[in-house]
C-alpha positions in Angstrom: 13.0 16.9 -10.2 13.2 19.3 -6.8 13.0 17.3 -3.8 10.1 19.3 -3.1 8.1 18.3 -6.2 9.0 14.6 -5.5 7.1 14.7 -2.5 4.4 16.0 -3.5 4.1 13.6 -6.5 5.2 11.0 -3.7 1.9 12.3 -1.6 -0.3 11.9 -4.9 0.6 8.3 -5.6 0.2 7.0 -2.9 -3.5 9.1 -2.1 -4.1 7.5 -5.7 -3.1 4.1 -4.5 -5.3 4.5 -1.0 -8.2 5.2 -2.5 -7.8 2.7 -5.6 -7.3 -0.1 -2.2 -10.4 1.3 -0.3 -12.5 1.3 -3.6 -11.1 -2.1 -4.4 -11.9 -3.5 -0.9 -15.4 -2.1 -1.2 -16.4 -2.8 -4.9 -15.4 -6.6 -3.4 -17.7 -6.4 -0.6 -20.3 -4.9 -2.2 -20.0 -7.2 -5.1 -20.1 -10.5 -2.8 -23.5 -9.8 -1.3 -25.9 -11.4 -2.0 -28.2 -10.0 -5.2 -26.0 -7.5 -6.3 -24.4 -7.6 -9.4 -21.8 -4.8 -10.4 -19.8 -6.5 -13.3 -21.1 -9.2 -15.0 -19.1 -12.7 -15.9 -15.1 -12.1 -15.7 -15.5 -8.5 -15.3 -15.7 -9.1 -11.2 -12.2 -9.8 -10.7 -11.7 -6.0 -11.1 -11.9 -5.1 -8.3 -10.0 -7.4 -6.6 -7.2 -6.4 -9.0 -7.5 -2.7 -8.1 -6.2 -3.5 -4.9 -3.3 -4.8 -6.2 -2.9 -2.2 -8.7 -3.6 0.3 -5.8 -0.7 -1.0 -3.5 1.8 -1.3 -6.5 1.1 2.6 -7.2 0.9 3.2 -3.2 4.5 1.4 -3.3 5.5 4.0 -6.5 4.7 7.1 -4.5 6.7 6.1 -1.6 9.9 5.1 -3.5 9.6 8.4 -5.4 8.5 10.4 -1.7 11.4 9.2 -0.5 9.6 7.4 2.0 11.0 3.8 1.0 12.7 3.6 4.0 11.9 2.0 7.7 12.5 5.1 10.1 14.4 4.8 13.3 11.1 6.3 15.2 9.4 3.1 15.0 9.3 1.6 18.8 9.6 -1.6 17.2 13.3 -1.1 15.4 13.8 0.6 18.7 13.8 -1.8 21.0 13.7 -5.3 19.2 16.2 -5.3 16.3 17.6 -8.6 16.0 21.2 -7.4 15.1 21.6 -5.5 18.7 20.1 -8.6 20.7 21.1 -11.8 18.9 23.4 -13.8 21.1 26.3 -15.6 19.6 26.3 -18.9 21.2 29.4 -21.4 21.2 
């Protein structure tokens, strides 16, 4: 596969896997209030699992993006990396 078409699969999986989370996290909230009932008896756990299902495919599209990696831009891996300031003490 061309690195090209790898990130653009990459970009699918994980806009799959963003909106499977957001639907997830709002089927939830919707289903929890009171009066409302979307999925009757065991079926309401579905949503719940969608996020989960949503973050493993998020997770998918990165490691096939190529974007599996923490980058050095991040001001936190800057500046506080434990390897650069750990003192060695006697």
């Amino acid at each position: 596969m061309k690195r090209r078409n790898a990130v653009l699969l990459g970009n699918i999986l994980m806009g799959l896997g963003l909106i499977s989370m957001i639907g997830g996290v709002g089927l939830t909230i919707v289903g929890n209030m009171g009066g409302v009932a979307l999925l009757p008896g065991d079926l309401a756990h579905i949503p719940i699992m969608g996020i989960f299902i949503g973050a493993l495919v998020w997770l998918v599209g990165a490691r096939v993006g190529g974007r599996d990696r923490i980058a050095d831009r991040y001001w936190w891996i800057k500046h506080c990396n434990d390897d650069k300031y750990r003192h060695k003490h006697l």
